[in-house]
N, C-alpha and C positions, 0 to 999 in steps of 0.2 A: 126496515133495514134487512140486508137478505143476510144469510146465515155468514157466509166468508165475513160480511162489514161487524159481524155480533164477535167473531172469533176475534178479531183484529184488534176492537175495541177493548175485549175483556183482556185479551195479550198487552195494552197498553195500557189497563190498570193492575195487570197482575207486577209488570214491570216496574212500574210507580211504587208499589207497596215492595218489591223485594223478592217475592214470590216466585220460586222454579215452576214453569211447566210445559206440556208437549203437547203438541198439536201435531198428529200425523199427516205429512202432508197429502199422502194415496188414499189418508180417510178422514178429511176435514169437518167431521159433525162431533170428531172427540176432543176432549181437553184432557189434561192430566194432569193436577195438579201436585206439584211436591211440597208438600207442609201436614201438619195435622187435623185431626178432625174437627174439634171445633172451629179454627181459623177455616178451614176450605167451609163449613155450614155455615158459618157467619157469612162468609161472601156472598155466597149464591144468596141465601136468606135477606141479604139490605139489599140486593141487588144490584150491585158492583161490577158484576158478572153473571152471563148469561149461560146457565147448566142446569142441567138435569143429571142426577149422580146413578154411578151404575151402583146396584146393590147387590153385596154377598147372596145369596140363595142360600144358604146353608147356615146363617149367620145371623140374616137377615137386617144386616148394617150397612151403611158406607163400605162398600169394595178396595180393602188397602192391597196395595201389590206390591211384593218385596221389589227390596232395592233391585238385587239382580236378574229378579226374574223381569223389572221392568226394562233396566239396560239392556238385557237381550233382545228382548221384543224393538226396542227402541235401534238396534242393531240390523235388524233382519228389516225392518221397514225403510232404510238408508238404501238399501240393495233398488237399484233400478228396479227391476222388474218383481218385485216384492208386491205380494196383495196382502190387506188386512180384510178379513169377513169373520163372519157368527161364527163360535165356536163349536157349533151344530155341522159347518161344512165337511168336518174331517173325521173319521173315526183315529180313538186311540192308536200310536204309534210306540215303536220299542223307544225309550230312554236312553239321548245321546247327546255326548260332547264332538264340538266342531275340533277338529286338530290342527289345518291349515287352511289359508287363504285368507280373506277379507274378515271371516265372521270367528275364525279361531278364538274360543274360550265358550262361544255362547252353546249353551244348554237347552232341549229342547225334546223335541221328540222325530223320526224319520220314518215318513209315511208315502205308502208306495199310492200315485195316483195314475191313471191311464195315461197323463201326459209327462210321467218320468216319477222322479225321485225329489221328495221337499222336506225340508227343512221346514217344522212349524213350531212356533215358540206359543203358548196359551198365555193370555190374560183370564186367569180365574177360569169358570167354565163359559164366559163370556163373549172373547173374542180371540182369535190366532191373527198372528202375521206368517206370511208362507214363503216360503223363497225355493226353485230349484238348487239341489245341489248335488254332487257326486257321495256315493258310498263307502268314498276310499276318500274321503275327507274328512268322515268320521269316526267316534272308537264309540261302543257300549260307556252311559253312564255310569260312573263307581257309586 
């Protein structure tokens, strides 16, 4: 069964049981599930659904990502032209709130790369979503 028909599949048992979760579409080898830890290890463990969990480094647990740091991300990967990669690809950026336009509220960091000015939001020290954006669309985090 190739990877898309495994996503699919576990999106229509997670559907069945009730179960929120995301699948980025620009990076289809992730799941997200929204529930707690035991229920998401019970799943993958009867095998229900087909994952491998990102794990905390620091923690060395199941990877929980807060509510809104996940909306963000979840925010920034809707953006057409939006990439998700390793969280290796980017050095640290100053801490910043969007003010207007499409992504307005989301939280992040703005990092200057050779091909302009982005927008990147972190999943843990894991993974980033990156999106181009203008300078004058953001303010310094409080």
């Amino acid at each position: 069964m190739s990877r898309n028909a495994q996503w699919k599949k576990s999106g229509r048992e997670l559907d069945q049981m009730g179960i929120g979760y995301y699948i980025p579409a620009s990076y289809r080898t992730l799941l997200f599930l929204h529930t707690d830890k035991p229920t998401a290890l019970s799943l993958v463990n009867s095998g229900r659904i087909h994952a491998r969990f990102l794990i905390d480094h620091g923690t060395r647990t199941l990877l929980e990502v807060p509510q809104k740091q996940m909306e963000d991300f979840m925010r920034v990967l809707e953006e057409p032209e939006a990439v998700c990669s390793p969280d290796t690809t980017f050095f640290k950026g100053e801490k910043i709130k969007v003010i207007r336009g499409s992504l307005k509220g989301v939280e992040g960091e703005i990092v200057e790369t050779p091909g302009g000015t982005n927008l990147v939001v972190r999943v843990s020290t894991l993974l980033c979503a990156k999106v181009s954006i203008a300078r004058t669309d953001v303010v310094p985090a409080e």
